[in-house]
MIBANU-474666 format. One record per residue: x negated, y, z of N, C-alpha, C in turn. Coordinates in steps of 0.2 Angstrom, whole numbers, padded with zeros to 4 digits, always signed. Each point is the difference from the previous one (the first is absolute). Layout:
N
XYZXYZXYZ;...
end
This chain:
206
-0004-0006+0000+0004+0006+0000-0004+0006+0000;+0002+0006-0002-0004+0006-0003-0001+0001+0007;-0002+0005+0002+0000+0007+0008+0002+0005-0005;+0003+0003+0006+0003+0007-0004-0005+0004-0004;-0006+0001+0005-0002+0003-0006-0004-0002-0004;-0001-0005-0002-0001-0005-0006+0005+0002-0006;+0006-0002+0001+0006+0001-0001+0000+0008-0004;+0002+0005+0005+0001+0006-0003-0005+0002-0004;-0009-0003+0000-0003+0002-0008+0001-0003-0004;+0003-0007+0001+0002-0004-0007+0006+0005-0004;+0003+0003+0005+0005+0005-0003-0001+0006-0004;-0007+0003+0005+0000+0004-0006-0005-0001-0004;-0002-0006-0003-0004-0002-0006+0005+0000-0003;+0006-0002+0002+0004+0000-0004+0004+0003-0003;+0000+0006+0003+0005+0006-0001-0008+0004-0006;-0003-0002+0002-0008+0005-0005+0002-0002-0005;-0002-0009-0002+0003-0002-0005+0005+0003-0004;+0006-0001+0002+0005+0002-0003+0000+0008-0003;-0004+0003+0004+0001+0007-0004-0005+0002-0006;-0007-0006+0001-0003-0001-0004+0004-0001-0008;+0003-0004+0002+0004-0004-0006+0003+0005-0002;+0004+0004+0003+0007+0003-0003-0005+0008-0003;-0005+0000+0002-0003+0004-0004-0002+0000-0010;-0003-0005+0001-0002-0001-0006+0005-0005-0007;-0001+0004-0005+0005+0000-0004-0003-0003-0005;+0003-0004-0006-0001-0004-0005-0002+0006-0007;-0003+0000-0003+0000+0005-0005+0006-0006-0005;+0005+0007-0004+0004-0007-0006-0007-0002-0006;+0002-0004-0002-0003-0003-0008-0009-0002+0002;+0000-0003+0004-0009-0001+0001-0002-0006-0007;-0003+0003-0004-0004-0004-0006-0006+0000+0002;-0002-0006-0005-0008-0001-0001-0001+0001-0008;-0003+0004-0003-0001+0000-0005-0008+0005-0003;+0001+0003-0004-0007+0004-0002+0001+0007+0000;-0006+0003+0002+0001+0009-0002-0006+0002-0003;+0000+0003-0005-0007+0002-0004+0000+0008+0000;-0005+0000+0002-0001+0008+0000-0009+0002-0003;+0001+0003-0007-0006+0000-0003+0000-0007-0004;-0004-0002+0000-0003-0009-0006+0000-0003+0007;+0000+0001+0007+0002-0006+0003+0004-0002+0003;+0005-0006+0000+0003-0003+0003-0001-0005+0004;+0006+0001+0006-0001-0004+0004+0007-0003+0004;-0001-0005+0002+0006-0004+0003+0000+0003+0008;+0008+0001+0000+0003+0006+0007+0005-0002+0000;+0000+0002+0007+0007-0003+0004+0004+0009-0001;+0007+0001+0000+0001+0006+0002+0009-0004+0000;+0002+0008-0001+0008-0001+0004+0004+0006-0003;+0006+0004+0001+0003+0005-0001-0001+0007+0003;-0002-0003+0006-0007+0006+0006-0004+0004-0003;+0001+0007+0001-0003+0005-0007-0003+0004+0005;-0006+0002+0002+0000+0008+0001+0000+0008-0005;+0001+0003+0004-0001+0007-0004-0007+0004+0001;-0003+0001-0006-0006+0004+0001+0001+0006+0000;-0006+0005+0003+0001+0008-0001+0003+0002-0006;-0003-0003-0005+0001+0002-0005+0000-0005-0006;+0006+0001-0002+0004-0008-0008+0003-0003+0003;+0001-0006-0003+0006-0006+0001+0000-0005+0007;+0004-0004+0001+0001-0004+0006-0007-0003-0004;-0003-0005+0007-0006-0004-0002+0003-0006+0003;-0001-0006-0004+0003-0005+0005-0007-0005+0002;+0005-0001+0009-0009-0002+0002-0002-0008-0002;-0006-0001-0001-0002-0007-0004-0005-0001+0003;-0001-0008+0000-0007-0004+0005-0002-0005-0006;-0007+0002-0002+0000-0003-0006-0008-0002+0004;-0003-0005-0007-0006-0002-0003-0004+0000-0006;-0005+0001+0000-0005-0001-0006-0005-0004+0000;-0007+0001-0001-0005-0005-0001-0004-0001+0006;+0002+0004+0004-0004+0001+0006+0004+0002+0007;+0003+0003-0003+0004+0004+0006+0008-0002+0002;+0001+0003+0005+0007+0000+0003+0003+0007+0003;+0004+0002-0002+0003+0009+0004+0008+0002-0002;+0001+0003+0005+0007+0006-0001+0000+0006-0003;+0005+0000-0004-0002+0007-0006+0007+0002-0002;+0003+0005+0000+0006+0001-0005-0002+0002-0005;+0004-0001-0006+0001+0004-0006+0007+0000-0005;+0002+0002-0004+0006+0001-0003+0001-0004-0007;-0004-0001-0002-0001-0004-0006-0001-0007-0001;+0000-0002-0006-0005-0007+0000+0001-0007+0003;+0008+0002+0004+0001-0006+0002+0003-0007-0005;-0002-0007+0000+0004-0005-0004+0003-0004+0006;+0004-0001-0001+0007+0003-0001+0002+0007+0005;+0003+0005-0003+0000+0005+0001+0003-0001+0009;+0001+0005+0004+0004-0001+0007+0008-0001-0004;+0004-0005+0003+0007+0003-0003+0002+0006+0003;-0001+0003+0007+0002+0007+0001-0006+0003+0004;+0002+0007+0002-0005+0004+0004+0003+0004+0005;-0002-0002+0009+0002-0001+0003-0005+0006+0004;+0002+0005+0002-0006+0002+0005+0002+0002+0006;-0009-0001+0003-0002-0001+0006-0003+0006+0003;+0000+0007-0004-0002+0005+0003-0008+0001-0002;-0001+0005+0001-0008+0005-0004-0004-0005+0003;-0007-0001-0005-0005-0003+0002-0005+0005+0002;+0000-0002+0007-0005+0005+0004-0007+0001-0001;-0004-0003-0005-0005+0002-0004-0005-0002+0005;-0001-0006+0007-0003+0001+0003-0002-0008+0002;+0006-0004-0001+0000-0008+0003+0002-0004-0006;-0004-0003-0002+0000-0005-0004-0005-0005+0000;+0001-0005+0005-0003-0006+0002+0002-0008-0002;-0007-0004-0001+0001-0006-0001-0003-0003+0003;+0003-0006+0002-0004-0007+0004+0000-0005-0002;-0004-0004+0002-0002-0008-0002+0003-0003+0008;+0005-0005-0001+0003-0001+0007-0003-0006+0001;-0002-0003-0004-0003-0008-0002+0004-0004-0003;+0000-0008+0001+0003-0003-0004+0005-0003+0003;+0002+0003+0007+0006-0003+0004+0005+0003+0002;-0002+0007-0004+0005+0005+0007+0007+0000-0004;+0006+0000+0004+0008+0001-0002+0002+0006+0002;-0004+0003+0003+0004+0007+0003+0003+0004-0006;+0003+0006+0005+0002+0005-0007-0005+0006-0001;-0003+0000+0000-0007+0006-0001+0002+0005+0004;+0004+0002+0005+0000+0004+0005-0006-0001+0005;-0003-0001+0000-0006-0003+0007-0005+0001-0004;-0002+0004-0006-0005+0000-0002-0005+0004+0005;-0006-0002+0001-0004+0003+0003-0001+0009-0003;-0003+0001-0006-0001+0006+0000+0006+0004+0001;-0005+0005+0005+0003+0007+0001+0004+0003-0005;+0006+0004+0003+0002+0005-0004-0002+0007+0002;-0002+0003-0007-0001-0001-0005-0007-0001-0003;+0000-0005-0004-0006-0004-0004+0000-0002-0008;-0005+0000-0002-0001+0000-0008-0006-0006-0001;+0001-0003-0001-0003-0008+0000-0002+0001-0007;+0003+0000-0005-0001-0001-0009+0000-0007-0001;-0005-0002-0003+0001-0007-0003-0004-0003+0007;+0001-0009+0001-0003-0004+0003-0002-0005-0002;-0006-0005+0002+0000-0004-0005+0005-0008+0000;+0002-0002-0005+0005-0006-0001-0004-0006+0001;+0005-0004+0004-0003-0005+0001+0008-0006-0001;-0002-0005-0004+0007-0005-0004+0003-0001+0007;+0007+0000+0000+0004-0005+0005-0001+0005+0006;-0001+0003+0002+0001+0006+0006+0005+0004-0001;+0005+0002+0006+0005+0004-0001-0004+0009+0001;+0002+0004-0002-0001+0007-0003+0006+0005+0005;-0001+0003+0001+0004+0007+0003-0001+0006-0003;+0006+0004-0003-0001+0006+0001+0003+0004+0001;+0000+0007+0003+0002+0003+0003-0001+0008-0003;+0007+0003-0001+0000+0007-0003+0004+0005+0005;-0001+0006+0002+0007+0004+0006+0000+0006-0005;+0004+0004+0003+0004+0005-0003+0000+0004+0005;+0001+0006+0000+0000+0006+0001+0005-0001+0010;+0005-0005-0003+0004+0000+0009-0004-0004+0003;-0005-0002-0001-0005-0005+0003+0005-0009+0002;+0004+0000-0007+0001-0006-0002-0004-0005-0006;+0002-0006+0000-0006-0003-0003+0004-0005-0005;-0004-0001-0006+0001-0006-0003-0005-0004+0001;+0002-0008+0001-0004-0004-0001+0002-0006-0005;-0008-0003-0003+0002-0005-0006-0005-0005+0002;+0003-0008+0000-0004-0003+0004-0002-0006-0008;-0003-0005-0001+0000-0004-0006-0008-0004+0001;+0001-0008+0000-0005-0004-0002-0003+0000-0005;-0006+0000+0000-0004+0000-0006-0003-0005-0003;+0003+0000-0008-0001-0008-0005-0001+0004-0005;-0010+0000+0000-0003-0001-0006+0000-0003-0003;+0002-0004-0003-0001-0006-0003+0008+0002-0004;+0006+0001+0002+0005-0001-0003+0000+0009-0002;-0003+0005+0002+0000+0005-0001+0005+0006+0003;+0004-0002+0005+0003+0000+0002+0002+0001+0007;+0004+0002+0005+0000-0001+0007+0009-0005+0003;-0001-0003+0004+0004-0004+0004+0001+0005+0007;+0009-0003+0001+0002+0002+0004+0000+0010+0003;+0001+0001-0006+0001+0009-0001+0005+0001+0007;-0002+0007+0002+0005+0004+0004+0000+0005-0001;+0003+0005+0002+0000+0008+0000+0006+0003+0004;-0005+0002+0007+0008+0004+0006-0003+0005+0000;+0005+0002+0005-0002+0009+0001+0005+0002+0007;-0002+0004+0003+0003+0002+0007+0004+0006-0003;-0001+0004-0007+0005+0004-0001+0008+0001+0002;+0003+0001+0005+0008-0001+0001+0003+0000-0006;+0007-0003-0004+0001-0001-0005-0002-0002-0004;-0004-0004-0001-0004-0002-0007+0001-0010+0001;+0003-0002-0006+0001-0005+0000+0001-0003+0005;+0001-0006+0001+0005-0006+0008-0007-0001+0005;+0004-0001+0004-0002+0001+0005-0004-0010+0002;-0006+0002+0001-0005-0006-0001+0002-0007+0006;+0001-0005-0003+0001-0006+0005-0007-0007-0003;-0003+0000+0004-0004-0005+0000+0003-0009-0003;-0001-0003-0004+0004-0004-0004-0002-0008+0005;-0007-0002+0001-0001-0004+0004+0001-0001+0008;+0000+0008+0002+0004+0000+0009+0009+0000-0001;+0001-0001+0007+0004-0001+0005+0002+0010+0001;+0007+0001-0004+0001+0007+0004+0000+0000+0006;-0005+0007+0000+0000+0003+0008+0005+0003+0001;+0002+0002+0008+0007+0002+0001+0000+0005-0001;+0003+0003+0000+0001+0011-0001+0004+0000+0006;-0004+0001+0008+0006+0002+0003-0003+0009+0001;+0006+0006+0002-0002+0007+0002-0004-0001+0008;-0002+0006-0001-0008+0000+0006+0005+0000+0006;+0003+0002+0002+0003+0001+0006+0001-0009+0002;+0005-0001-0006+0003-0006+0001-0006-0006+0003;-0007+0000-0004-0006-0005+0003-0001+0002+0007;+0000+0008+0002-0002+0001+0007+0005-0002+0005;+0006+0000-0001+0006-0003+0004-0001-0007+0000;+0001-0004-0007-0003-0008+0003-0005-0002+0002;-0007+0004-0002-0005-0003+0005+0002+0003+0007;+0002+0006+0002+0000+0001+0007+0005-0007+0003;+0007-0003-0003+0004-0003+0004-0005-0008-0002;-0002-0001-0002-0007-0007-0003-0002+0001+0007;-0004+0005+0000-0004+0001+0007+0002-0001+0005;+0007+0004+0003+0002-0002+0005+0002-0007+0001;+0003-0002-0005+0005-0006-0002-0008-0006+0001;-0006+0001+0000-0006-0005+0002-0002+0003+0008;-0001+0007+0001-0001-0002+0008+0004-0002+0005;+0007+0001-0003+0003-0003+0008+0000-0007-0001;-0003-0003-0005+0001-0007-0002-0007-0001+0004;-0005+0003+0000-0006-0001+0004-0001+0003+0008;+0006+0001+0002+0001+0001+0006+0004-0006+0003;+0006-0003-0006+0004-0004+0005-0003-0007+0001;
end
């Protein structure tokens, strides 16, 4: 049996969780396809997630590869297959644009990327079958993240994602292999851990 206060932090990991979740949104239409910008092309993960630059068109954000490398970039053009819409997530802050190498195990959502906000990584070096992060924020100091395995060999990436903590922007993100966490209101967790708690010491009294 828990102790109460065992018990009430199991609560509020739980209650952490869940606002976790209810935070981070699905961008609509996440493809894998190519973007060529100049004579190179390269296979990228992207979505309907668009930012706005100071100056021209929406850019939509891509996590792509080349011959060497791996990085987060937006641009407006060049996409195959085109985005089916263009969805935005507010100005890019011209400041945070970061990738990672998570290695070849991690399932997270690229919200726990170690680099600071805000950081400019550019390219990193690729390595086959390692998952990749990257990370773009906007101007309200919300973020896109794109997350995708990488298969040299088939040219391509496994396992695309693209969220964003933007309020409004595509559904609302549900982990497919967990067990839904509960969504209870804060009050509500502090009332049942306090009557948990009570409800275990008079149990350890009688």
């Amino acid at each position: 049996m828990l102790k109460p206060s065992a018990f009430i932090l199991t609560l509020f990991a739980m209650f952490s969780t869940s606002v976790l979740a209810q935070d981070l949104r699905v961008c609509p239409n996440v493809q894998v396809g190519e973007i060529t910008v100049g004579t190179n092309t390269r296979s990228a993960i992207y979505s309907d997630c668009s930012v706005e630059a100071t100056i021209g068109p929406g850019l939509h954000v891509f996590l792509a590869f080349d011959d060497t490398s791996v990085g987060v970039d937006g641009y407006d053009l060049g996409f195959d297959p085109t985005p089916v819409g263009d969805v935005p997530v507010g100005e890019f802050n011209n400041g945070d644009l970061a990738t990672e190498d998570m290695g070849p195990n991690y399932t997270g959502t690229c919200n726990d990327m170690v680099a600071s906000i805000p950081t400019m990584t550019g390219g990193i070096p690729q390595v086959d079958g390692n998952v990749y992060c990257g990370r773009l924020s906007n101007f309200e100091g919300n973020q896109v993240w794109l997350r995708g395995t990488l298969d040299v060999a088939g040219n391509t990436w496994k396992d695309p994602m693209v969220l964003t903590n933007q309020p409004g922007v595509g559904t609302p993100y549900s982990p497919a292999s967990t067990l839904p966490v509960p969504v209870l209101p804060f009050w509500s967790l502090l009332s049942l851990a306090g009557l948990m708690g009570l409800f275990g010491f008079r149990k350890l009294r009688a």
